[in-house]
Kinemage of the C-alpha trace (Angstrom):
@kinemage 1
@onewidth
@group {chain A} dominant
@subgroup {mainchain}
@vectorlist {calphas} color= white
{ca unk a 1} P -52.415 -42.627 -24.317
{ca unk a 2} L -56.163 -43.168 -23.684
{ca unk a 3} L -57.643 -46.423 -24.816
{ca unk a 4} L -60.313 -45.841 -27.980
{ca unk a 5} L -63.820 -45.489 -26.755
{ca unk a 6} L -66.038 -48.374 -28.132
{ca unk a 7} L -67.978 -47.721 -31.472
{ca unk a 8} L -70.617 -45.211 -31.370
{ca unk a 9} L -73.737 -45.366 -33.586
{ca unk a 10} L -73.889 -41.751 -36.155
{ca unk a 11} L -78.102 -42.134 -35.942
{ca unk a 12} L -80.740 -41.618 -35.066
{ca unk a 13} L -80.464 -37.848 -34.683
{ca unk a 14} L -81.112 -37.853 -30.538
{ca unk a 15} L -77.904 -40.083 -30.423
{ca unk a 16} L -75.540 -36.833 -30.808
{ca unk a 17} L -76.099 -35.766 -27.482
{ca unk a 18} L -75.076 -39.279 -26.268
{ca unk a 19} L -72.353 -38.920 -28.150
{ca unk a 20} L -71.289 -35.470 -27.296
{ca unk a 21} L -71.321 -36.435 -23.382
{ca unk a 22} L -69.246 -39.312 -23.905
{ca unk a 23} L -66.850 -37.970 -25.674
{ca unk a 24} L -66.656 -35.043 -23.730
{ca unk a 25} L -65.627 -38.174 -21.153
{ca unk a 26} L -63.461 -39.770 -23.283
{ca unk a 27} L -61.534 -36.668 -24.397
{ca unk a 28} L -62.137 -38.111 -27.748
{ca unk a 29} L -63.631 -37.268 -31.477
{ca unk a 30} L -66.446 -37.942 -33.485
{ca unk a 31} L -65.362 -41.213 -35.536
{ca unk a 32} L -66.208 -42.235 -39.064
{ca unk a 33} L -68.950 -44.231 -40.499
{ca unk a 34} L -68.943 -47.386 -38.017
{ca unk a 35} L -67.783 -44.600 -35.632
{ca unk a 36} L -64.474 -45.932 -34.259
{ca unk a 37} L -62.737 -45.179 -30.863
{ca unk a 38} L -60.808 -42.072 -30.800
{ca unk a 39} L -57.895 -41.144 -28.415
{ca unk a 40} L -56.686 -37.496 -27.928
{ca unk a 41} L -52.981 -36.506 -28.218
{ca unk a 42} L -51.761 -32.785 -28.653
{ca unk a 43} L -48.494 -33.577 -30.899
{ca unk a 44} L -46.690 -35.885 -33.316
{ca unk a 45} L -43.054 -35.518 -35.019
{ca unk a 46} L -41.793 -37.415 -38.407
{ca unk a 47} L -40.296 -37.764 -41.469
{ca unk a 48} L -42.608 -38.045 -44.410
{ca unk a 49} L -42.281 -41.124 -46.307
{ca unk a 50} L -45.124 -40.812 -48.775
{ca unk a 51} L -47.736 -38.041 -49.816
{ca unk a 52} L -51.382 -38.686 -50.545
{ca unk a 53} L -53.667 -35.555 -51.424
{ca unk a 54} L -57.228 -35.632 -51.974
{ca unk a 55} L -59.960 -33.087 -51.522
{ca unk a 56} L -59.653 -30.765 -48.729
{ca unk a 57} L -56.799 -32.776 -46.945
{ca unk a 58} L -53.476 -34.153 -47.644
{ca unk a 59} L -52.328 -37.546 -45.971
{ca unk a 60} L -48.759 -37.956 -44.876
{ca unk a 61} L -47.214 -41.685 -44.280
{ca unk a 62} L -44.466 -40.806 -41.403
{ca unk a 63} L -41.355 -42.529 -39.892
{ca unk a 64} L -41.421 -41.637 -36.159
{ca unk a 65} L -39.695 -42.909 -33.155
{ca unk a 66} L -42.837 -45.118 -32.405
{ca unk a 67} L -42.473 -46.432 -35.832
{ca unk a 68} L -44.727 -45.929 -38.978
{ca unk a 69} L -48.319 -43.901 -38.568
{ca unk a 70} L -50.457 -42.132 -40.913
{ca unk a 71} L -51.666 -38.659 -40.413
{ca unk a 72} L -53.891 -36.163 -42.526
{ca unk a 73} L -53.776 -32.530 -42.357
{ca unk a 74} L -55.357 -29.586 -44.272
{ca unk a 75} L -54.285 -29.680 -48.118
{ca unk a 76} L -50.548 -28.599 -47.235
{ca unk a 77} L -47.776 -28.849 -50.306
{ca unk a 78} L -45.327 -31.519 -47.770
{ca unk a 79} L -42.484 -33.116 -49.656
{ca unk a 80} L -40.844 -36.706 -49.201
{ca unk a 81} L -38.140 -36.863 -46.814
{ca unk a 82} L -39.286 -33.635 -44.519
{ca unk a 83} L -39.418 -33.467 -41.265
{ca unk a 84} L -42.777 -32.358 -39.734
{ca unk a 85} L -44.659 -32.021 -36.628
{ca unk a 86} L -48.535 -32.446 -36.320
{ca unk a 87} L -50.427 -29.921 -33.624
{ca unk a 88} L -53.994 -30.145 -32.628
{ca unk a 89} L -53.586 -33.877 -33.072
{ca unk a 90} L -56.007 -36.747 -32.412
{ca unk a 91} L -55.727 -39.985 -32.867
{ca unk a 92} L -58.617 -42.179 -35.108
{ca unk a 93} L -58.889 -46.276 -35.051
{ca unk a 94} L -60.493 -48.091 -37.724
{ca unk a 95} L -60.759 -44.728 -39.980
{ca unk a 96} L -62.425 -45.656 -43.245
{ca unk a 97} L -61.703 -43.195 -46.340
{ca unk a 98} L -63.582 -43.552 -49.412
{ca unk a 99} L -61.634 -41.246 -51.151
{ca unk a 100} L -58.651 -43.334 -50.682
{ca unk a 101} L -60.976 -45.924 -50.315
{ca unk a 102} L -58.568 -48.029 -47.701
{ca unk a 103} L -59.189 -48.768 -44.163
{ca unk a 104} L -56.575 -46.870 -41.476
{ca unk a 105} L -56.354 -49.236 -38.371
{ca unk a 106} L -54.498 -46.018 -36.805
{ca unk a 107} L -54.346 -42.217 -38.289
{ca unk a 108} L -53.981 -39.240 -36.719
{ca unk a 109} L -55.879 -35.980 -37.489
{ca unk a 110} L -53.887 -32.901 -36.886
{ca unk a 111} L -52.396 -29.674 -38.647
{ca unk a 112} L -48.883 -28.758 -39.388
{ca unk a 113} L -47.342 -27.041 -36.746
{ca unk a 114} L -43.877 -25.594 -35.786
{ca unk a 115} L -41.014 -27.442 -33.609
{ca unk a 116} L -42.655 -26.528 -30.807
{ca unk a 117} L -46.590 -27.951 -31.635
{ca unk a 118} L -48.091 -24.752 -31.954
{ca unk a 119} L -50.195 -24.425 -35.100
{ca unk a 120} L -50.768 -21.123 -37.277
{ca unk a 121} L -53.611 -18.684 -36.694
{ca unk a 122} L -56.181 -20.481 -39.086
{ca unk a 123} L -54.890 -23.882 -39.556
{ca unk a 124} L -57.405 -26.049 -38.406
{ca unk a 125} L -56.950 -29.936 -37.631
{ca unk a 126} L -60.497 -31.083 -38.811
{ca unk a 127} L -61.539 -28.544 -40.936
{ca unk a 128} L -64.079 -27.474 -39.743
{ca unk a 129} L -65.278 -31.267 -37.166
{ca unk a 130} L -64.975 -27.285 -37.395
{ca unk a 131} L -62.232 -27.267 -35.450
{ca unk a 132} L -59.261 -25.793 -33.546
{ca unk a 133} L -58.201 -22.821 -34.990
{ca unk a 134} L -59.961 -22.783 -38.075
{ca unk a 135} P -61.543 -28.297 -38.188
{ca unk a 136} P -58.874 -25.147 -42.527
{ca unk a 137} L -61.467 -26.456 -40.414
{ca unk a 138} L -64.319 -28.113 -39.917
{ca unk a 139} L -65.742 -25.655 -38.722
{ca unk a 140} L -63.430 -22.728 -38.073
{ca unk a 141} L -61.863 -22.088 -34.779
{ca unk a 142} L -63.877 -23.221 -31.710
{ca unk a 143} L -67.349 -23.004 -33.677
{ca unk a 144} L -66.405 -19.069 -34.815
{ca unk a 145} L -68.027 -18.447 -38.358
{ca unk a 146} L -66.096 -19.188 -41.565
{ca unk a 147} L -64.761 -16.228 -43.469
{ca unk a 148} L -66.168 -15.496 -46.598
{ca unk a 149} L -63.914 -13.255 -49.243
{ca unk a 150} L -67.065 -11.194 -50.252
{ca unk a 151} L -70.114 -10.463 -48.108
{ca unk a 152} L -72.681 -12.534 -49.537
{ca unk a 153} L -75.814 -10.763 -50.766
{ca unk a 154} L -78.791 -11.312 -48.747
{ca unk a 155} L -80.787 -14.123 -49.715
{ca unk a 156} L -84.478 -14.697 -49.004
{ca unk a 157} L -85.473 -16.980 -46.118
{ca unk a 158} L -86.902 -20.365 -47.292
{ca unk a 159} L -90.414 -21.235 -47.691
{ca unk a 160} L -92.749 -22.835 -45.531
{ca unk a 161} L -92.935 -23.549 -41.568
{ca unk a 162} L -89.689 -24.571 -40.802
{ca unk a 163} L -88.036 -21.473 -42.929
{ca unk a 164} L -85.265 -19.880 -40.953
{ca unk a 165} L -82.709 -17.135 -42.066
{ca unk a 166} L -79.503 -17.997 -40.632
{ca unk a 167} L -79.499 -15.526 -37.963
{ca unk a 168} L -82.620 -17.040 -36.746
{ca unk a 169} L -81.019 -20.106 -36.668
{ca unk a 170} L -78.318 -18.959 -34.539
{ca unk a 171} L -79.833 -16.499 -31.710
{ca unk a 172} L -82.697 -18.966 -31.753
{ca unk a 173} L -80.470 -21.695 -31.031
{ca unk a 174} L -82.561 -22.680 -27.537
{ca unk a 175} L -86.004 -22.320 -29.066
{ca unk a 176} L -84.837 -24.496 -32.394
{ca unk a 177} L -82.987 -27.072 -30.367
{ca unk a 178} L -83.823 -30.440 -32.237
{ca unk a 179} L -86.252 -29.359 -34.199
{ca unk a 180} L -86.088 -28.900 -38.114
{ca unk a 181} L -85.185 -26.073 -39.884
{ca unk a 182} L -85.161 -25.233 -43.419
{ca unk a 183} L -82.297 -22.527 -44.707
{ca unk a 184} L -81.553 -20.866 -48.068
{ca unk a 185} L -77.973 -19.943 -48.162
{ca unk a 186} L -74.935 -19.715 -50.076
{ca unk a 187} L -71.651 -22.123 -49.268
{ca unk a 188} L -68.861 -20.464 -47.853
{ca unk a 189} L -66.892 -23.508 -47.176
{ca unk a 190} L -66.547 -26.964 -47.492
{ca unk a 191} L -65.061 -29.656 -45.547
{ca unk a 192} L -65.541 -32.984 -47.154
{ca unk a 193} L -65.016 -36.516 -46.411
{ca unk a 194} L -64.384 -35.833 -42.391
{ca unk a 195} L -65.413 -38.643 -40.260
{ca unk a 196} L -67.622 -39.731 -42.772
{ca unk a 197} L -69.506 -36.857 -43.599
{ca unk a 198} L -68.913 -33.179 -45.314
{ca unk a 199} L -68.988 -30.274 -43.021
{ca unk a 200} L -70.182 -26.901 -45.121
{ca unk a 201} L -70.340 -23.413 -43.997
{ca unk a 202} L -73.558 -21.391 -44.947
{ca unk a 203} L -74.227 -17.733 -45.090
{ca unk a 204} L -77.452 -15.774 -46.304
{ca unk a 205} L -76.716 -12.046 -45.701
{ca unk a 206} L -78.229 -12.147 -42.692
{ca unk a 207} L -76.622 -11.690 -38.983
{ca unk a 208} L -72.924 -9.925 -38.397
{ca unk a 209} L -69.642 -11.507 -38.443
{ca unk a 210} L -68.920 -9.419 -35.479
{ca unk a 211} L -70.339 -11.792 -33.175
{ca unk a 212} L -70.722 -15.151 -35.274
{ca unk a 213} L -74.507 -14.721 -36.099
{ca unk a 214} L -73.844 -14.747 -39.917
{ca unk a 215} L -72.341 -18.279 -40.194
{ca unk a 216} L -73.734 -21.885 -39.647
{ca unk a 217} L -71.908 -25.023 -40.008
{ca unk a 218} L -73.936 -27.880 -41.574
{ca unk a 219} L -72.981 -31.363 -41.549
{ca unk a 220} L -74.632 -33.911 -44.609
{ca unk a 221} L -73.831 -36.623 -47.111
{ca unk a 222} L -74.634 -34.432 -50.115
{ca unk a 223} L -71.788 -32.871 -51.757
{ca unk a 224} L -71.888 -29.343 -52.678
{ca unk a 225} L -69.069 -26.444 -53.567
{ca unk a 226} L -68.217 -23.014 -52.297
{ca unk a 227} L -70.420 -20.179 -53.646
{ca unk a 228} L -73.523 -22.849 -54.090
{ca unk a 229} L -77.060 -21.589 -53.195
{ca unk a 230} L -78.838 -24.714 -51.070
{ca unk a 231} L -81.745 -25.388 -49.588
{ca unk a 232} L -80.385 -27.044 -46.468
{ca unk a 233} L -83.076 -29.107 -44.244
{ca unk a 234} L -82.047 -30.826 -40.828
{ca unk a 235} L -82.021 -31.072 -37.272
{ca unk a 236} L -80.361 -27.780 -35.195
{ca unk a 237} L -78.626 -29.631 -32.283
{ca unk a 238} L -77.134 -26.878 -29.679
{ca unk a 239} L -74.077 -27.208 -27.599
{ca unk a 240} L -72.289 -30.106 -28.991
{ca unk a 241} L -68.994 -31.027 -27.430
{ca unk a 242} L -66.936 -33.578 -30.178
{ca unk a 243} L -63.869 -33.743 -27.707
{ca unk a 244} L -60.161 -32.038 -27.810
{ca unk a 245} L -61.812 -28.591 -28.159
{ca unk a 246} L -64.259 -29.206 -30.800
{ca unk a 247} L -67.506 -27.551 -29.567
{ca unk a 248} L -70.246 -25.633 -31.387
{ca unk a 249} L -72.866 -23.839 -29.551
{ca unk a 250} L -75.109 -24.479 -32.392
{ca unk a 251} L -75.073 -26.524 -35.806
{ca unk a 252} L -77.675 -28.369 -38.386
{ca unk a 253} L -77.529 -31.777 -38.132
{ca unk a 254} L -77.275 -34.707 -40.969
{ca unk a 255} L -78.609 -31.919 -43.408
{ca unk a 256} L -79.871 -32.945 -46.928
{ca unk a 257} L -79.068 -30.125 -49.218
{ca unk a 258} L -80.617 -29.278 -52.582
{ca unk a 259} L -79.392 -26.607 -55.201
């Protein structure tokens, strides 16, 4: 097991480049809040001992052979007693969760998986962070654009200078690289409460789904819900590189989002 990389600092904005290289070193994640170390590790087995569900995830106390650990996976119906295995697993220190509000010395972020470790099509770890194979996922698998169950209807680009549809957003990744951007667009998804911040999917009509140009994960404090209309205004940071396979070519930074 790697050792947790010392605490990393979540601003000011230039520090997520920093970040990205040295967790790219580390093999680690993007920590919470004081930003604890993080340690990468592909697979965990136990029996659950006690359920927890909040928003978006559902936290599972486990009996394994290495004793007692946490671990929180997309919102997954797990009951006491079962046996489970967690793929696309990392390990946190020090994880803080408001919801919960408790402090996790160790947890491990993962999704449930078969015997074998291998997780579903679409069962992401993080959300989201993104993440592996749909991060539900921080971000969807590898950075690929959320799914939305209706094309959205096209939305007019924001006001002002810094007004960019979407699309814009994406193929103009290089040209927009840390530099603010304004963008009207309706939440497809919503990942909250991740490593201390909410990760949100937003699409404005704009782009194709064919090749990812329709999609653009956000990360902010502000809490929002799917099918919301925003005003979303931050930083576009290009090619960032959390660690254990979380990487987006292109993303809007520490967003503050208005309805």
């Amino acid at each position: 097991m790697m050792a947790p990389i010392p605490p990393l600092p979540e601003k000011p904005p230039m520090k997520i480049r920093a970040l990205a290289a040295a967790l790219a070193l580390a093999g680690a994640a993007l920590a919470a809040q004081a930003m604890p170390g993080a340690a990468g590790l592909s697979v965990y087995k136990g029996e659950v001992l006690e359920t927890r569900d909040v928003e978006s995830y559902t936290y599972l106390r486990l009996k394994t052979a290495e004793g007692e650990l946490w671990a929180a996976v997309p919102t997954a119906t797990v009951k006491k007693g079962a046996k489970v295995t967690i793929g696309d697993a990392m390990v946190m220190t020090n994880f803080e969760s408001r919801t919960l509000k408790r402090k996790f010395d160790r947890i491990v972020f993962g999704s449930l998986a078969d015997a074998s470790g291998k997780v579903p099509a679409r069962a992401g770890a993080m959300g989201g962070m993104g993440g592996a194979a749909g991060m539900g996922s921080m971000g969807s698998a590898h950075g690929a654009a959320a799914v939305s169950p209706v094309p959205i209807a096209k939305i007019a680009k924001a006001a002002g200078p810094d007004g960019r549809l979407v699309a814009e957003v994406v193929k103009g990744k290089a040209s927009l690289k840390d530099r603010t951007v304004l963008v009207r667009a309706q939440v497809v998804k919503v990942n909250s409460g991740i490593m201390g911040k909410n990760w949100v999917h937003l699409q404005d009509g704009s782009g194709s789904a064919a090749d990812g140009t329709n999609d653009i994960l956000v990360t902010t404090q502000d809490k929002v819900a799917v099918g919301d209309v925003v005003d979303a205004r931050g930083t576009v940071r290009t090619d960032v590189n959390l660690g254990s396979g979380y990487a987006y070519a292109v993303l809007i930074d520490n967003a503050a989002l208005k309805k």
